[in-house]
Backbone as CSV, one residue per row, in Angstrom:
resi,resn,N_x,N_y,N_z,CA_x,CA_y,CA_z,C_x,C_y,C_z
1,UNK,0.836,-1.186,0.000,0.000,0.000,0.000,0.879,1.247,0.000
2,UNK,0.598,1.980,-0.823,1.504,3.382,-1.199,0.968,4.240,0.347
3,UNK,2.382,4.911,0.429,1.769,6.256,2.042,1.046,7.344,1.242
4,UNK,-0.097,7.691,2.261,-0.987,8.853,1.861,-0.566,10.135,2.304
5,UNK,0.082,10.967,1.358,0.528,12.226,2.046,0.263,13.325,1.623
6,UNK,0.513,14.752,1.948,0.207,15.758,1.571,0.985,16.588,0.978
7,UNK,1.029,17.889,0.221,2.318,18.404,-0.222,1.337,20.069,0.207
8,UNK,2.460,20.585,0.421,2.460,22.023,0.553,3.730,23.321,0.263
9,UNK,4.020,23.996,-0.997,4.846,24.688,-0.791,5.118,26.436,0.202
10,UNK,6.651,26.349,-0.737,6.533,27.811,0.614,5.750,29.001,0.166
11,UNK,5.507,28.800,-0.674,4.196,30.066,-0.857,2.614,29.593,-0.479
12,UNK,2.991,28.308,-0.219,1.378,28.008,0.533,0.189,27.370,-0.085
13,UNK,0.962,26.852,-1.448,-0.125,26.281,-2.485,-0.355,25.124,-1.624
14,UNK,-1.264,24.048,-1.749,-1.582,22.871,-1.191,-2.329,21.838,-2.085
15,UNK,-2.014,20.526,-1.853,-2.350,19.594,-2.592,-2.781,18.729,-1.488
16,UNK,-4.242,18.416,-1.516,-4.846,17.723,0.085,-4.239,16.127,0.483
17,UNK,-3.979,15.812,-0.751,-3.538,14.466,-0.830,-2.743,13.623,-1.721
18,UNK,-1.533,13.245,-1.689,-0.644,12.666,-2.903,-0.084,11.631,-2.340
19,UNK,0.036,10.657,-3.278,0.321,9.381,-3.108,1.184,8.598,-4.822
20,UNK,2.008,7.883,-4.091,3.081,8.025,-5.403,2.592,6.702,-5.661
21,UNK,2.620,6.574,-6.959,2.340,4.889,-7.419,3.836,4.202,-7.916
22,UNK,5.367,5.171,-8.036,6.196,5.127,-7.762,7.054,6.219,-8.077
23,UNK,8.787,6.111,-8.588,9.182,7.362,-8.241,8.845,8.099,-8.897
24,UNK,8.238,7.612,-9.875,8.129,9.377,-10.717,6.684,9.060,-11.591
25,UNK,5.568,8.567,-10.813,4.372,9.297,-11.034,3.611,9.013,-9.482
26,UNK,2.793,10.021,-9.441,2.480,10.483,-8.407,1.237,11.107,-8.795
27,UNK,0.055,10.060,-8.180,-1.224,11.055,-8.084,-1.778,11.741,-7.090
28,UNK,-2.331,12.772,-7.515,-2.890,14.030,-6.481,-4.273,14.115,-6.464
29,UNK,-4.759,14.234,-5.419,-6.254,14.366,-4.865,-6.275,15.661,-3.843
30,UNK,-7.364,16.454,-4.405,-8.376,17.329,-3.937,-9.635,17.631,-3.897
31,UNK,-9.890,17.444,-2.482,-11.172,17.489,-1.451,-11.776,18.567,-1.965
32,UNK,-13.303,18.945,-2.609,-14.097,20.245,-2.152,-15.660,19.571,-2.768
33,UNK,-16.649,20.581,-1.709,-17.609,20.727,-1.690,-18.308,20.404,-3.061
34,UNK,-17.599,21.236,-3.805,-18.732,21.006,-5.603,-17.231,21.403,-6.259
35,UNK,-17.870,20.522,-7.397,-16.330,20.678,-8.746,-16.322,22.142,-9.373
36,UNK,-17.148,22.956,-8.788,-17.112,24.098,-9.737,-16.186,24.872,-8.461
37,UNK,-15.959,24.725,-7.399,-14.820,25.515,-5.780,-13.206,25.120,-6.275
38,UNK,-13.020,24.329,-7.614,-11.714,24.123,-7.892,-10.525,24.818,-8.181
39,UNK,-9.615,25.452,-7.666,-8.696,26.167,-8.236,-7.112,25.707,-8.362
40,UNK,-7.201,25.183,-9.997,-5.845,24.776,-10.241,-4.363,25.296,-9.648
41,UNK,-4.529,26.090,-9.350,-3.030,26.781,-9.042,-2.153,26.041,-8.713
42,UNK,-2.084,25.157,-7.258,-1.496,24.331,-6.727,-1.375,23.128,-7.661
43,UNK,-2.114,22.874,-8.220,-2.188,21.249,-9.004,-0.957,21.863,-10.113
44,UNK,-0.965,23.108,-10.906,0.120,23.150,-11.804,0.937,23.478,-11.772
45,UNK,1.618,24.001,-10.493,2.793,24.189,-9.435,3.305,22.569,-9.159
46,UNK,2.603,22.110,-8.839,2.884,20.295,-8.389,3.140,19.477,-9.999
47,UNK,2.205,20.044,-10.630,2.625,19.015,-11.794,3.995,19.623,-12.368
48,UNK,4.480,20.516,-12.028,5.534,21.510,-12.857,6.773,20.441,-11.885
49,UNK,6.759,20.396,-10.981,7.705,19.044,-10.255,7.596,17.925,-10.519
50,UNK,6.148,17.404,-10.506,5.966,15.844,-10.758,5.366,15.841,-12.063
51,UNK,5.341,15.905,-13.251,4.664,15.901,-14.179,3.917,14.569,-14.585
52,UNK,4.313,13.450,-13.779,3.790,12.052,-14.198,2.394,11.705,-13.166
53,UNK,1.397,11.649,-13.460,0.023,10.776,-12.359,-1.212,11.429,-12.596
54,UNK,-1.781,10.935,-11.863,-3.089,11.644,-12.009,-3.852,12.172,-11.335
55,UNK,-5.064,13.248,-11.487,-5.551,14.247,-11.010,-6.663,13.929,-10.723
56,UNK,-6.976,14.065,-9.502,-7.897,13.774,-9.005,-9.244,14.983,-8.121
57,UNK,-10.183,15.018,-8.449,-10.883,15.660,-7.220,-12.200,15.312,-6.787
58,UNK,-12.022,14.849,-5.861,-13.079,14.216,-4.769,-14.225,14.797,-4.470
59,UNK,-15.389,14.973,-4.495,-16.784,15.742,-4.450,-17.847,14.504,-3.570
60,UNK,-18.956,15.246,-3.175,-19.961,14.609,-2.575,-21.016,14.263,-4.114
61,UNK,-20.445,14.267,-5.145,-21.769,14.233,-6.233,-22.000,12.453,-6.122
62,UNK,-23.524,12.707,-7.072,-24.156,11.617,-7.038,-24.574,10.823,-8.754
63,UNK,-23.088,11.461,-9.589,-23.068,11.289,-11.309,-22.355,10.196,-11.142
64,UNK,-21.981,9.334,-12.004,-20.655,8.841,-12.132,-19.729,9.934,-12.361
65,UNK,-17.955,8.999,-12.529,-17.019,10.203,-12.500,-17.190,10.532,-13.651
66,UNK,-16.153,11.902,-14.118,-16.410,12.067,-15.498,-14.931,12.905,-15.703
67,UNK,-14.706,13.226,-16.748,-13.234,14.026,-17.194,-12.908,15.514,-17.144
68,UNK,-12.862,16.145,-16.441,-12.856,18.047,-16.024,-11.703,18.590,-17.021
69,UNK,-11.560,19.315,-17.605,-10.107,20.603,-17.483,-10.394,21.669,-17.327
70,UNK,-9.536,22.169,-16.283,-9.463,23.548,-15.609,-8.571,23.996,-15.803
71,UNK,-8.756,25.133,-16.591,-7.002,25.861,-16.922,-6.681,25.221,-17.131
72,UNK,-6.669,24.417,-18.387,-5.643,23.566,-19.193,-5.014,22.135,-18.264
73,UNK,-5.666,22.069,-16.721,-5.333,20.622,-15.898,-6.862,19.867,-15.839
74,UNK,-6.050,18.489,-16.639,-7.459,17.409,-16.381,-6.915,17.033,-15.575
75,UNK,-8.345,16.984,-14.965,-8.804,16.284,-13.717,-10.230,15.632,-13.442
76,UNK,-10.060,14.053,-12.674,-11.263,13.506,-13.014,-11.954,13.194,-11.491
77,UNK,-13.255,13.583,-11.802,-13.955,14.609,-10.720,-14.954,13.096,-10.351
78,UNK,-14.934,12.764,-9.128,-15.670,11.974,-8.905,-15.924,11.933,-6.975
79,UNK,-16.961,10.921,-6.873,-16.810,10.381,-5.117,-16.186,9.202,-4.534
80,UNK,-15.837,9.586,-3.439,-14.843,8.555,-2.951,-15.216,7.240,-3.344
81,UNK,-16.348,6.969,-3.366,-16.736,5.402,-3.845,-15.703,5.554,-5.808
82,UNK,-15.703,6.393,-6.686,-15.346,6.388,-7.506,-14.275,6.395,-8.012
83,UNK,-13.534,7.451,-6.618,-12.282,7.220,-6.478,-11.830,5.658,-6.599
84,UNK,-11.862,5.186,-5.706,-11.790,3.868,-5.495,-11.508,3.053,-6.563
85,UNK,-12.823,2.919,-7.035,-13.219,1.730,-8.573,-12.182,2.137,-9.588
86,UNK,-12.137,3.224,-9.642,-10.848,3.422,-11.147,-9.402,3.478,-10.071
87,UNK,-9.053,3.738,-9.365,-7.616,3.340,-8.954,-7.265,1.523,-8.777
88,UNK,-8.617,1.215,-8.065,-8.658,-0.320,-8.452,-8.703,-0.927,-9.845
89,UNK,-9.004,0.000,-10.894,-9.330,-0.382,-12.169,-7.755,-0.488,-12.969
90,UNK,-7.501,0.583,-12.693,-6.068,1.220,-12.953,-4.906,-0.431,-12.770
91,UNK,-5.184,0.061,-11.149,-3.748,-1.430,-10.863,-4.096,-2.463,-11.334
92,UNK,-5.227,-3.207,-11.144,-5.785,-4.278,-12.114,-5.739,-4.866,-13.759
93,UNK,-5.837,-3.873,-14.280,-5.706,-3.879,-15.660,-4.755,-3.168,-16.149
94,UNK,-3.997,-2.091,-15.245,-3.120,-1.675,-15.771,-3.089,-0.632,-17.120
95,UNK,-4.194,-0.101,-16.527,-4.636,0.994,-17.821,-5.200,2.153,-17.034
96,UNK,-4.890,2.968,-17.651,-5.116,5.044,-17.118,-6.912,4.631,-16.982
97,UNK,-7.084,5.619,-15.669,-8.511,6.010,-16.216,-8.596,6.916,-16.522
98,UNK,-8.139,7.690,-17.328,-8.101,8.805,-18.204,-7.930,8.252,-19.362
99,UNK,-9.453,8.055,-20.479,-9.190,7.353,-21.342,-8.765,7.727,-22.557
100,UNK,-8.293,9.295,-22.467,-7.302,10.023,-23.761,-5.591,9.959,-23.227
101,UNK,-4.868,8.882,-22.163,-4.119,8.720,-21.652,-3.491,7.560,-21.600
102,UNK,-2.218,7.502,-21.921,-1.857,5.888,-21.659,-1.720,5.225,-20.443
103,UNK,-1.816,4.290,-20.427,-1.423,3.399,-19.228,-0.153,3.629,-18.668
């Protein structure tokens, strides 16, 4: 099981949750209320270091997930139950759930 951690730089951007699938990709998850409270800033500060993984943001909705870009960062917007199923989908089969993305 990969460690669940957080990143924060010194100007204070924040990324609620990152977890490396190894050294050099690393997906990021962010927590908010509704997908429209999203503000990339931090996510393209982080990807500008880690450029490899995937983007994640976590919501209380009741859609399936589906594929976002914000300011030019996709990110795929789903609930923790959804989270779930495609990271399980992911290691399992070994394929992106980002399906304009390779494995």
């Amino acid at each position: 099981m990969s460690d669940i951690r957080f990143w924060r730089d010194k100007a204070g951007r924040e990324i609620d949750f990152v977890i490396a699938r190894s050294r050099d990709e690393i997906d990021l998850i962010e927590c908010k209320w509704s997908p429209d409270h999203l503000d990339p800033g931090a996510m393209k500060v982080f990807r500008g270091y880690y450029p490899r993984g995937n983007n994640y943001l976590i919501c209380p909705i009741t859609v399936p997930g589906y594929l976002k870009e914000v300011s030019g960062v996709e990110v795929y917007v789903c609930n923790p139950e959804g989270l779930a199923q495609h990271r399980y989908t992911r290691l399992t089969k070994s394929i992106s759930p980002f399906p304009d993305k390779e494995g």
